[in-house]
C-alpha positions as CSV (number, residue, x, y, z in Angstrom):
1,X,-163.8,-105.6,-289.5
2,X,-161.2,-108.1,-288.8
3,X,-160.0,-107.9,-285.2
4,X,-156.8,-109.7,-283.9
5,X,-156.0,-109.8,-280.7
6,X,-152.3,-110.5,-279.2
7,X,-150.4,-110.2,-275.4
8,X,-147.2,-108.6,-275.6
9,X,-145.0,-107.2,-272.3
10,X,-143.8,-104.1,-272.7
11,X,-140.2,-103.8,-272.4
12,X,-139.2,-100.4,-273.3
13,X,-142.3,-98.1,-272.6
14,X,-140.5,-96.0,-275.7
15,X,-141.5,-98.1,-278.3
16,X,-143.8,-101.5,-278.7
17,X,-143.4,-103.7,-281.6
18,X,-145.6,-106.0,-283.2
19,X,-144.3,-108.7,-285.7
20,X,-146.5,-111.7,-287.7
21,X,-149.6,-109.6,-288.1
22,X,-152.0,-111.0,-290.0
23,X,-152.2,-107.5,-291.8
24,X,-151.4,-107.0,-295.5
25,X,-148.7,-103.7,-296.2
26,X,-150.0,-100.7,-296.1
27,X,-153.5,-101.7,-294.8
28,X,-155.0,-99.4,-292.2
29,X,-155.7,-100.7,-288.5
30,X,-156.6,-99.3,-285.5
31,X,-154.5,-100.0,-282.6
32,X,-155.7,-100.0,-278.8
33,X,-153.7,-100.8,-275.9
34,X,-155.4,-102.0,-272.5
35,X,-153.2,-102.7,-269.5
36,X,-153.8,-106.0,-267.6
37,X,-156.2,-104.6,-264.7
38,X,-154.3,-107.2,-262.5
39,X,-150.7,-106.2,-262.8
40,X,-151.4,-102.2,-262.4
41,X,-150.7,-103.3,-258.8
42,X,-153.8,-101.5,-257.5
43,X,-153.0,-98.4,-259.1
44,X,-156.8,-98.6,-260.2
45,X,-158.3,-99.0,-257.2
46,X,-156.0,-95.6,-256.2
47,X,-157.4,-93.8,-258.6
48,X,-161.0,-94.9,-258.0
49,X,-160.3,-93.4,-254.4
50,X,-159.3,-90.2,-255.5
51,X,-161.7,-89.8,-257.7
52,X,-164.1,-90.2,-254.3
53,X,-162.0,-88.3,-252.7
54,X,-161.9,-85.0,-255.0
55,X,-165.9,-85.6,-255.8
56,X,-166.1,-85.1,-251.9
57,X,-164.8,-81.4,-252.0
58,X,-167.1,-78.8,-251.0
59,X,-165.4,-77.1,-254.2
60,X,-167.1,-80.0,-256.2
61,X,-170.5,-79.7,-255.1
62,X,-170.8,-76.7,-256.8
63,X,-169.6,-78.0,-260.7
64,X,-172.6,-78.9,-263.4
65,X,-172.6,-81.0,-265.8
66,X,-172.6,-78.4,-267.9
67,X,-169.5,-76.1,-266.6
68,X,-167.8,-79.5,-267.0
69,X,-168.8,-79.8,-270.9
70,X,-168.1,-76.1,-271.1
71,X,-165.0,-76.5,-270.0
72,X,-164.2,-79.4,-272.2
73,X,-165.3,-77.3,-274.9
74,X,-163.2,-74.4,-274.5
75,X,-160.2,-76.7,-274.1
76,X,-160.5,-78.6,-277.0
77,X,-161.0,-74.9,-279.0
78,X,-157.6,-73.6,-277.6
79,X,-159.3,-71.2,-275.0
């Protein structure tokens, strides 16, 4: 696999583009997008405390493992 690696800033969170890939036409590629950690402005660390925060529930102590794949389950079948 040839992997290629390049830092754009997004502009217009509509659309993203890419020019002078090193990509012939009509070749297949997988594209993944990872925000810069540092300029999420500590929106990470906010969700890290929710997460806390919610596991903490008395509601929560209650939930398996496996009502939670259950769940996933049925969601992904439509249910």
């Amino acid at each position: 696999m040839l992997a290629y690696k390049k830092y754009v800033t997004i502009k217009d969170p509509e659309k993203l583009e890419l020019t002078g890939l090193p990509f012939r036409q009509g070749q297949r590629v997988e594209v993944v997008m990872i925000a810069d950690d540092e300029e999420q402005g500590g929106r990470i660390e906010e969700l890290r405390a929710l997460f806390k925060k919610t596991q903490a529930l008395p509601q929560a102590e209650n939930i398996s493992e496996d009502m939670i794949a259950e769940d996933i389950e049925e969601y992904r079948a439509g249910r």
